[in-house]
N, C-alpha and C positions, 0 to 999 in steps of 0.2 A: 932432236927430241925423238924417242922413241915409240915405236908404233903400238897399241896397245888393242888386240881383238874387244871387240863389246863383250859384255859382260855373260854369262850362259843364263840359262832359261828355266826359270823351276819346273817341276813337270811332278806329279803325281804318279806313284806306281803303282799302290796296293792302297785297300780298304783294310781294314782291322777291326773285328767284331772282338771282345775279350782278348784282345793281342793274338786273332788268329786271322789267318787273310781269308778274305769272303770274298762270292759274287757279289758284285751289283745286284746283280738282276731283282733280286727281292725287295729291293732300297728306291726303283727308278718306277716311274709312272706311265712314262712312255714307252711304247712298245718297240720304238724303232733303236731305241738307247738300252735295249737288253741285251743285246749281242756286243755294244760298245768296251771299251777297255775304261779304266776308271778316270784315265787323262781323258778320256772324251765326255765323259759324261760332268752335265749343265748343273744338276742339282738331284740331292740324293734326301730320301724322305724316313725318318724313324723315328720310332717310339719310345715312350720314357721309359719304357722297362727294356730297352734293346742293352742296358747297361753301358758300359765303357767301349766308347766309338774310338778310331784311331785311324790315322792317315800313312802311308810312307810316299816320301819323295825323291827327287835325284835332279840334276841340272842336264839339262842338251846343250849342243852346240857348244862342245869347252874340249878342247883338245886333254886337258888334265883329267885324272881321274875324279870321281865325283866327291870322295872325301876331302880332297883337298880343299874345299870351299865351305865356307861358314853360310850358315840357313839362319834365317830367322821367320816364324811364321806367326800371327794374330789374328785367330778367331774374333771377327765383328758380332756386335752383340754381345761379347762374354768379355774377354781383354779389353785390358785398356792400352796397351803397349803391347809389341814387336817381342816374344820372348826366342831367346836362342835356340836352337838343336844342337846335339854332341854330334860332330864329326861323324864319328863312326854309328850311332845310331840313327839318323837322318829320318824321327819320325815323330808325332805328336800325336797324344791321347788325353783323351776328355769323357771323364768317370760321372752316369748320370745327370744329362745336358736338362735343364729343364727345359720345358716347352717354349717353341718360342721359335724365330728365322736367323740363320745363321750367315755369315760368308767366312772361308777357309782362307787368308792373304798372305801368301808366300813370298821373301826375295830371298836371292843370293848375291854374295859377296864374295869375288874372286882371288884369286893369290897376289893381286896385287891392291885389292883394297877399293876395288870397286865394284858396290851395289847396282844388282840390276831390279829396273821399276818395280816398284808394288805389282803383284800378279792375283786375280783372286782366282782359284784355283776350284774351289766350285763353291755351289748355295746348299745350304743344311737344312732343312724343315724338323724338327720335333714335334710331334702331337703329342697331347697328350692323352690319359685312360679316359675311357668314355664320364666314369663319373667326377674327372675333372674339364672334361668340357664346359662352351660357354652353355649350350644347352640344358647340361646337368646344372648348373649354378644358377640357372633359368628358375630351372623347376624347384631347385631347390628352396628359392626365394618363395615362389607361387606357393612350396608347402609350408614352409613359414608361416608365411602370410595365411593361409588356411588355419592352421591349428589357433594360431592366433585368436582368429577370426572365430573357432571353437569355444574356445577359454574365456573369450571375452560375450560370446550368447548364452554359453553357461553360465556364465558368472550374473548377466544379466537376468535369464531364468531363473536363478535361485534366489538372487536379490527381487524377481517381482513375485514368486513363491512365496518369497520368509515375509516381504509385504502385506501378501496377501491374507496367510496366515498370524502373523501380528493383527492384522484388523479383525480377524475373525474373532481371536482371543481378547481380542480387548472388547470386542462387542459384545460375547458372552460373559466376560464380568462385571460389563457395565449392567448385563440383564440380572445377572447374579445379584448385582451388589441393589441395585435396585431393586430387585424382590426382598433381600435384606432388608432394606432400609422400608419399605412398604409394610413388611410385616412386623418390625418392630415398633413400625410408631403408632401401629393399628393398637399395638399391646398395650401403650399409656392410655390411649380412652376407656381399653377394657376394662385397666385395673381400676379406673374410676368407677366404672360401673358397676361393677363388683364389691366394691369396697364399699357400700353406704348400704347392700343388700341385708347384708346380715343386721345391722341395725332398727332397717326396714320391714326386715321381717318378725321382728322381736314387738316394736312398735304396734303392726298391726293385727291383729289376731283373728278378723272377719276372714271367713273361706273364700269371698271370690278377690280378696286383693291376695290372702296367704297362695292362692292362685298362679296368682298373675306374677308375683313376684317368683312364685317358683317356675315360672315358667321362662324371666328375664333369664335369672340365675341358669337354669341349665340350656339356654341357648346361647348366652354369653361361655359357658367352658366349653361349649361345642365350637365355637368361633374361635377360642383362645388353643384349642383342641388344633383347629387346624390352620391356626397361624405356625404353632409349636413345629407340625410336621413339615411345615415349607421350608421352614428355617431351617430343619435336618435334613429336609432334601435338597435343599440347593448347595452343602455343602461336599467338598470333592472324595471322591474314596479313600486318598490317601490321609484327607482328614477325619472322616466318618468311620475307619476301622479299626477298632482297639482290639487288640486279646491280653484279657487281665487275667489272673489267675484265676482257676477252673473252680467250677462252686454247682452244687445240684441243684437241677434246674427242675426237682418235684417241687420245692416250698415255693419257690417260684410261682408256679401254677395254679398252686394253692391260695398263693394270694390275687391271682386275676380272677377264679372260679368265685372267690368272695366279694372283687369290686364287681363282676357282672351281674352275679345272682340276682341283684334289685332291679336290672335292668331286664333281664328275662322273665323277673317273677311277673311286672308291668305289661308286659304283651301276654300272659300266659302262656309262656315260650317252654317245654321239659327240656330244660341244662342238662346233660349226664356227661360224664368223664367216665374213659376206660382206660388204665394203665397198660399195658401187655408188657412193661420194663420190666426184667428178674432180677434187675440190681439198680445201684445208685448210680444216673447218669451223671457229667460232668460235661458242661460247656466251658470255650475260654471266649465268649460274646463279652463285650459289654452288656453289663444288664440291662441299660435302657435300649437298646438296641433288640436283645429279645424281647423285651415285654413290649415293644414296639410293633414289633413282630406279628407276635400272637395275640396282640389286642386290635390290633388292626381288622384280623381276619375274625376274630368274633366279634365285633365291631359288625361288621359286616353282615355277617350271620345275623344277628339280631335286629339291623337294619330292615335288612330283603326277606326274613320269614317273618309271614301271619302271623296274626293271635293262634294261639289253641295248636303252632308248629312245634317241629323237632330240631335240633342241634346239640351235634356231638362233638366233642373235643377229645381224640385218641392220641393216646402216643404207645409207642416202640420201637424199638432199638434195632440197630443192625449191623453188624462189626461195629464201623465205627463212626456211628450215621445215628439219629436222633431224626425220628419222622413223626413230624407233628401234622393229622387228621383233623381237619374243620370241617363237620357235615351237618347241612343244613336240608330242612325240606321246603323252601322260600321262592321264589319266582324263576330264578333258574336265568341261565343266561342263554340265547341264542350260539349255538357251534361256530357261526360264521363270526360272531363277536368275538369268541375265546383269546383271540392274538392277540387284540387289541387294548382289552381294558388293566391290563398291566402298563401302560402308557401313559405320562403323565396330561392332566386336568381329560381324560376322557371319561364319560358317561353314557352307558344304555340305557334311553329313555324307555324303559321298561316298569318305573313305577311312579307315582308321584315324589317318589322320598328325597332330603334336601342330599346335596353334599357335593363335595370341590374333586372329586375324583385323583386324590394325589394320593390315596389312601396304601392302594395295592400298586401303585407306582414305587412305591416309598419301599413296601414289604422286599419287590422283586430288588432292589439294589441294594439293598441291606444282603436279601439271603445270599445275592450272586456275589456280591462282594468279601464275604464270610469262606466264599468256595462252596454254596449251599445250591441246592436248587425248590423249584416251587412248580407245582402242577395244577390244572383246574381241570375237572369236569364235570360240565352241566348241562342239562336238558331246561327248556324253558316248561317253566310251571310244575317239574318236580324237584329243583334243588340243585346245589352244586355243593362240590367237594373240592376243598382245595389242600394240598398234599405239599406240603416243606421240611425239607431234609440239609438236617443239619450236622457238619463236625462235630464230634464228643472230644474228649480227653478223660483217658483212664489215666485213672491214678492207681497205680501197682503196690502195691505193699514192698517195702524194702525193709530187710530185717537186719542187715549188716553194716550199716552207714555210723553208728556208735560209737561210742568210745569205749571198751569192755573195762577197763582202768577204776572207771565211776560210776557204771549202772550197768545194769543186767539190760538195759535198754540199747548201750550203746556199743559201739564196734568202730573198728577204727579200718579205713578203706584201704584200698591199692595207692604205693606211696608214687604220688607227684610231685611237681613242683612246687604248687604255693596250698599252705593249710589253709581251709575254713572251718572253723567251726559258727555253728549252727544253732543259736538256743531258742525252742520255740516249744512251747507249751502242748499244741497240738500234733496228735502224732502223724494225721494228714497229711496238714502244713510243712511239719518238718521235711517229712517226706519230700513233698512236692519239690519243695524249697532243694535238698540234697541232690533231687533227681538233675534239678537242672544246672548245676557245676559239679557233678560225678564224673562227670566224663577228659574235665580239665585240672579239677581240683583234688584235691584229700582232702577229703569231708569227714570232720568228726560232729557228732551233735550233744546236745545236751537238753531236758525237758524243763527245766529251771534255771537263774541265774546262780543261784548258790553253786551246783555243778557244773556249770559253764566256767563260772571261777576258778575251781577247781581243775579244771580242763585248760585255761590258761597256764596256769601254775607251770604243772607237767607236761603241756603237749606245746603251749607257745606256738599258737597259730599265728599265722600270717594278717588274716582279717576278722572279725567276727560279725555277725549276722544275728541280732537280737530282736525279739519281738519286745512289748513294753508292757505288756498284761498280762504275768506270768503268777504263780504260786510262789511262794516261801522267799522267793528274791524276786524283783519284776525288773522292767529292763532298769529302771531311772535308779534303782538302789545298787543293780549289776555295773552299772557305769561310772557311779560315782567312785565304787569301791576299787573298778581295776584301774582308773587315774589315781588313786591315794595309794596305789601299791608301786615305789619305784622298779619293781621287779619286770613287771608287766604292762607297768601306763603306757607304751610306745603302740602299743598293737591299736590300728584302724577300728572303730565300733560306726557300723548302719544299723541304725535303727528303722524298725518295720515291725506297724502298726495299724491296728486301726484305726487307731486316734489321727483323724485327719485336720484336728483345727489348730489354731496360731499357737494358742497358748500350748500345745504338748508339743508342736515341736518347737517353740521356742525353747522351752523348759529341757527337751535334750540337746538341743545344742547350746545351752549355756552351761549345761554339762559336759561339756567336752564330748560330745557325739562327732565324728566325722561328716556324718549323713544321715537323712531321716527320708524315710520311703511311707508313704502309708498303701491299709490294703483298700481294695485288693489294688496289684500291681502289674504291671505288665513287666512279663518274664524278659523281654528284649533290655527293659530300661533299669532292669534290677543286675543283669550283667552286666551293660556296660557303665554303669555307678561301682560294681566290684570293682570290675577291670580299671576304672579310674583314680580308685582307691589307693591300688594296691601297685598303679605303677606310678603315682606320686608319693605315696611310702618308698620306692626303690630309689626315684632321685632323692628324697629327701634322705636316705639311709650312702647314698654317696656323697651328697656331700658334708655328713658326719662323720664318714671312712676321713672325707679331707682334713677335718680337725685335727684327728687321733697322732699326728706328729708331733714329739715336744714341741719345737720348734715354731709350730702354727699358730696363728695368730686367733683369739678367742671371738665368736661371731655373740653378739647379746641380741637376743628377741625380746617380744612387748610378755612379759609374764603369764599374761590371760592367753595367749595360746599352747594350744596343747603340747606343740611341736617343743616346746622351748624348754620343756621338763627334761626332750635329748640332747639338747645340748647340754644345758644344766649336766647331766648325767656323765656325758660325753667328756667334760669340763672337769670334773672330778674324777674321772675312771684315770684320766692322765696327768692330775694334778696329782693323783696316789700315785702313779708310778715314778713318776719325776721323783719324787722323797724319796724312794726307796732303791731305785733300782739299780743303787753301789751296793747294797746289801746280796750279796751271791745266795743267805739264806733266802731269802724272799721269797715267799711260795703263793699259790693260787688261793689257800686257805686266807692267810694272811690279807691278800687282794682283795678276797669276797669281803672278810671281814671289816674291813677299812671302808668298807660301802655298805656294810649293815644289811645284805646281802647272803646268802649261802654260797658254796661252790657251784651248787647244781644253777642256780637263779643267775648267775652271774656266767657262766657257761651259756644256757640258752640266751639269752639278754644281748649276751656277745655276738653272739654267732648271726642273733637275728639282725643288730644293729648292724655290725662292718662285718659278717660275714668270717669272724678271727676269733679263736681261743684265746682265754685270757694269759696263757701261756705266752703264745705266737706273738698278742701287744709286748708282754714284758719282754723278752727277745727283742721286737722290732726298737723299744725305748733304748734297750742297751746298746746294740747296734749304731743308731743313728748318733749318742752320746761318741762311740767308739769313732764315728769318721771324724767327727769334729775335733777331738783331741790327734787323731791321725792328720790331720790335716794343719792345726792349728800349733802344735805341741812335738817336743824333741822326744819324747819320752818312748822308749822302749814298748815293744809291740805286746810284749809279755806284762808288763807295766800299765797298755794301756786295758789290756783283759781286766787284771787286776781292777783297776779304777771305776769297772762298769759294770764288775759282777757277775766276772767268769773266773769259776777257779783250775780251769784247766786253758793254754794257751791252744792247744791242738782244735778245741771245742769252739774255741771262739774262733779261730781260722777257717774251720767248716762251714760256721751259721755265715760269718760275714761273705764268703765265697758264696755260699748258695742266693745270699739277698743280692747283692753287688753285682754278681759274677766275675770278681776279681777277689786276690787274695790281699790281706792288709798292707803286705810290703808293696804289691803293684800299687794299690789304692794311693800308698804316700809317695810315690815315684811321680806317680803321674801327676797330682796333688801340689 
């Protein structure tokens, strides 16, 4: 048997950084192993970004050269098995090791087939970057847990916040709704008390009961006086602030100077008013809200000054400010008081005189809520002055909003998108009315229904805007007549009125009214009733456009709606053209007249309904006949012109191309 030397010895020759050979020395820990060769060294240390590590090796102790021997080496920790080396390259590389402990386990196998032991050749250490350390992962938990821990006290803060404020809120409506409920039910014993006086006093005719009862009676409207203002002031700004359309605020005044007068003339009091206004002022207040106002404060006034005193009520104007003057010569209020008695139930025991102190409480939230303000100055025992200024609204004269067509009044605006016209008797009002859709609309007007009619006719607005108490036509005779006219019934009518009770606006909307407004209005809720008008006229005008197909199937509405006269209309526009439109003569004249109708009335009619010439329908009729027999029928292209009431074949391969955007012959290919 033959002698067989042991097996050679794997050995390590070289490091490989990026497949280049490198020292140790930067890799090793130990200082005594820096100077080492890389077969000596125990265990070598790198980083996950050191990239693509690599080892070369060779066999000692083997009389053969080193190629002659097959290598097999397995990295512990990564491999799961022994993989080969190539002869001639005798080296192993490992591309971004992740972190982690390594061993390098080398054998060789000789030329005759014999493995020598597993050798581990050295130990590998990986670290990793610092923010994938266990430290970093540490902390990173701990921040977790923090923000966490954030998110969830906020969250807790804001839930015992919204708590907090939920209780607040409910406890001030509970006070609310309980002052409500207080002061309303104070009002049923009033009106009992009240109601048997007049009786009472008819009854008796001796002076010291005609007394006593006028004494009940006017301490009872003083109690119902200031039940009224609790009720108003306990209610919220957003509900307590109207601006209705602007009205002058002299008649107004006019008529507080006449409810006071009996009550100044009784203390000996001299009432005087001074104007310094050079023109017609215009508030947009709700009116009870100013006579609220300024009765409050001469309320006051005549309260707090003596017999045989002075009070003055001034107004004038200023850009665009209304400053209303109450001067009194009455007790006067203490300077260090002044802050205070605009606050509500507070009182300056300064006189014997009764009262609930809600009064100029009531005034300051009104005027600040308005965007007003209110001033006092007073000296005790010569008087005080209290000073409120108020937003105005001018009303500007507009001479061009007309329609020139029908009166030397009217004028027809800059053209927009959707018409209104305007009929309103007063030229103010028209005004006012035009001023506030000028700027969206084309506004044409009219000062009567009769030329409002007339204005439909020819201008065929979009919506109309009718007062109801007019001259020579009023609104109720204007509405009947432009529903009796098929020409024009389709267009939207609001009604806007004064007539604010059941019966008027019943009576136009059982006229086919769209809407009923009365005055005065608030200019916010009179555009957006336009705007609702006029953009359910657009759906309802699509899907009338949907009908206008032969083809489509007929929709029936309940008769008594307005709407249902367009379809009707609708229904016949293409019931005529179906009959006719194999006839190539067939004209627009013809069309109108088949609808008892003019060209011109059936033109705008058109245009307004589906937005289409009566032309473009007949076209679109013969067209749509034309796919059908293209589709359905062998018959010649020229043949099928013919049949639909084109007398040129070239003419009808244009129109059908531009509708389709295919030519007939593609249409039945595809078909």
């Amino acid at each position: 048997m033959p002698y067989h030397l042991p097996p050679p010895e794997p050995v390590i020759t070289d490091l490989l950084i990026y497949n280049q050979s490198t020292s140790i020395q930067k890799y090793t820990r130990k200082n005594a192993q820096t100077a080492k060769l890389i077969s000596y060294a125990d265990q070598l240390f790198f980083k996950e970004e050191d990239g693509v590590i690599g080892f070369k090796f060779s066999a000692l102790n083997s009389a053969e050269p080193p190629f002659q021997y097959q290598y097999a080496y397995k990295l512990a920790g990564l491999d799961k098995q022994f993989l080969y080396a190539s002869k001639n390259q005798r080296q192993v590389s490992y591309s971004q090791l992740p972190a982690g402990n390594y061993s390098l386990i080398v054998k060789v196998k000789d030329q005759y087939g014999q493995w020598s032991n597993n050798k581990k050749m050295v130990d590998l250490t990986v670290t990793p970057p610092w923010w994938k350390s266990n430290i970093a992962y540490v902390s990173y938990v701990i921040i977790v847990l923090f923000i966490m821990w954030l998110i969830i006290a906020a969250r807790y803060s804001a839930k015992v916040a919204e708590q907090a404020s939920l209780k607040e809120r409910e406890l001030s409506d509970l006070k609310t709704q309980l002052l409500d409920n207080v002061s309303h039910e104070l009002k049923t014993p009033l009106s009992l008390i009240l109601a048997p006086l007049e009786s009472l006093q008819s009854a008796h005719k001796d002076p010291d009961t005609q007394q006593k009862l006028a004494m009940i009676q006017r301490n009872s409207y003083k109690l119902l006086d200031q039940i009224n203002q609790l009720l108003q002031l306990s209610n919220r700004p957003s509900v307590s602030v109207k601006y209705v359309t602007p009205y002058a605020i002299k008649p107004l005044i006019k008529q507080l100077i006449e409810d006071f007068a009996p009550l100044f003339e009784q203390k000996k009091i001299t009432f005087e008013t001074l104007d310094l206004t050079h023109s017609d002022t215009y508030l947009a207040l709700e009116q009870s809200h100013t006579l609220s106002i300024i009765s409050n404060l001469l309320s006051n006034a005549q309260k707090y000054t003596q017999n045989d005193g002075n009070v003055l009520l001034q107004l004038s104007s200023h850009k665009h400010t209304l400053v209303i003057t109450v001067t009194d010569t009455g007790i006067g209020i203490d300077t260090k008081h002044i802050d205070i008695v605009f606050q509500r139930f507070t009182r300056i025991d300064t006189s014997n005189q009764s009262g609930s102190g809600i009064g100029l409480a009531l005034v300051k939230q009104l005027v600040e809520q308005y965007g007003g303000t209110i001033e006092l100055k007073s000296e005790l025992n010569k008087g005080s002055c209290f000073t409120v200024s108020l937003p105005t609204t001018q009303i500007d004269e507009i001479s061009n909003l007309t329609a020139l067509a029908v009166s030397k009044n009217n004028n027809l605006c800059a053209v927009k998108s959707n018409k209104i016209l305007i009929i309103e008797d007063n030229d103010e009002m028209r005004d006012l009315i035009t001023s506030l859709f000028i700027s969206s609309f084309t506004c044409i007007s009219a000062a009567n229904g009769e030329l409002g009619l007339a204005l439909c006719k020819n201008e065929m607005p979009d919506l109309v805007i009718s007062d109801v108490m007019m001259p020579v036509m009023d609104g109720y005779q204007f509405i009947k007549a432009l529903r009796s006219d098929a020409a024009i019934s389709h267009i939207p009518v609001l009604l806007l009125s004064a007539k604010a009770d059941t019966h008027s606006k019943l009576k136009g909307l059982d006229l086919l009214a769209d809407d009923y407004l009365s005055k005065p209005f608030e200019p916010q809720l009179l555009l957006s009733r336009v705007q609702g008008l006029l953009t359910i006229r657009e759906v309802l005008n699509q899907h009338l456009k949907q009908q206008l197909p032969a083809l489509s199937q007929t929709t029936q509405l309940d008769p008594q709606m307005a709407q249902s006269k367009d379809y009707v209309f609708t229904e016949r526009v293409k019931t005529t053209v179906k009959e006719h439109y194999q006839d190539e003569a067939f004209s627009v004249e013809e069309f109108a007249a088949a609808l008892y109708l003019s060209p011109r009335a059936l033109q705008l009619k058109m245009k307004a309904l589906y937005n289409l010439t009566p032309s473009d329908y007949i076209r679109n009729i013969r067209l749509e006949f034309a796919q059908e027999l293209l589709k359905n029928s062998e018959l010649a292209i020229g043949l099928v012109a013919q049949q639909v009431g084109f007398n040129s074949q070239s003419y009808f391969a244009r129109c059908f191309k531009a509708k389709y955007n295919m030519s007939p012959k593609q249409f039945r290919e595809q078909s």
